[in-house]
N, C-alpha and C positions, 0 to 999 in steps of 0.2 A: 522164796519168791520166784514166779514165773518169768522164764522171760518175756521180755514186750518188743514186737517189732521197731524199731527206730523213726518206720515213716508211720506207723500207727499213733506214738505216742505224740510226736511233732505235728500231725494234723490236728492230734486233743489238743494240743498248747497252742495253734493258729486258730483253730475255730474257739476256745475260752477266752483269747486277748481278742477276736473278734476282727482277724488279718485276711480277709480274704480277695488282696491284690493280687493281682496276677506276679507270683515270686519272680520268674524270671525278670523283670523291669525291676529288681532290684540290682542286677546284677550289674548294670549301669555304672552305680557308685565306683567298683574299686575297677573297674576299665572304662572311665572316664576320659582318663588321661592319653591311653591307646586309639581312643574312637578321638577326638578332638585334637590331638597334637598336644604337643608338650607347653609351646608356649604359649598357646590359647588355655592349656590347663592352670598355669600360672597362674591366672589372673579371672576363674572359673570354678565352680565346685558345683554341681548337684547338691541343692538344700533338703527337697523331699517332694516326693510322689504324692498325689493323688487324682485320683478317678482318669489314669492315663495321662495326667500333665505333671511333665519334670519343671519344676522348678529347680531356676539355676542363678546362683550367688556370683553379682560379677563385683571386681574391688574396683570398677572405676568407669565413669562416665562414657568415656571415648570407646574403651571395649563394649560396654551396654548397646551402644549401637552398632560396633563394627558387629557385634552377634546377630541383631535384625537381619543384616543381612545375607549371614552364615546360617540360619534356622535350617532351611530347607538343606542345605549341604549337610549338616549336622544329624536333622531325622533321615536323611538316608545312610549315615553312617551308623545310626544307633539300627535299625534296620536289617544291616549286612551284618555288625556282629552282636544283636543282642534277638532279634525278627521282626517280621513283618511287622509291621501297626502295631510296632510297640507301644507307642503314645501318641496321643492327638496332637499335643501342641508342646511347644517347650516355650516357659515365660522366662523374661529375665527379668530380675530386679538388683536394684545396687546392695552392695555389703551395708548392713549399718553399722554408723561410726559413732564413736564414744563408749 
């Protein structure tokens, strides 16, 4: 068996599942925590991308809005270390419960 380049075969497997986000704004998920602070991670998670908007999982009402007001501080943090116009907008919605 030949061998097969590593980014050859991985663009076969992004273009057949049919992934063509822009990879780096994945990279978000696991330095979340680093771009945000720890205790706004607490109570925060990145749910899932698309078409440039992060959506983001809060556990509780009062953070939901304290974030409103943190958006703009937040996209220029994902910005410095994830780039430029990473994403349009970041939503928040609450955790569902039950």
């Amino acid at each position: 068996m030949p061998f097969v380049p590593l980014q050859k075969t991985l663009s076969k497997i992004l273009k057949e599942k049919k992934i063509t986000e822009d990879l780096d704004l994945f990279r978000i998920f696991p330095m979340w925590s680093d771009i945000v602070g720890h205790k706004t991670a607490q109570h925060t998670r990145p749910a899932r991308i698309k078409g440039h908007i992060l959506y983001v999982e809060v556990d509780d009402p009062m953070w939901l809005t304290q974030l409103r007001y943190m958006k703009a501080d937040i996209l220029d943090k994902i910005e410095m270390n994830i780039k430029k116009d990473a994403f349009k907008d970041l939503r928040f919605f609450l955790k569902p419960t039950g």
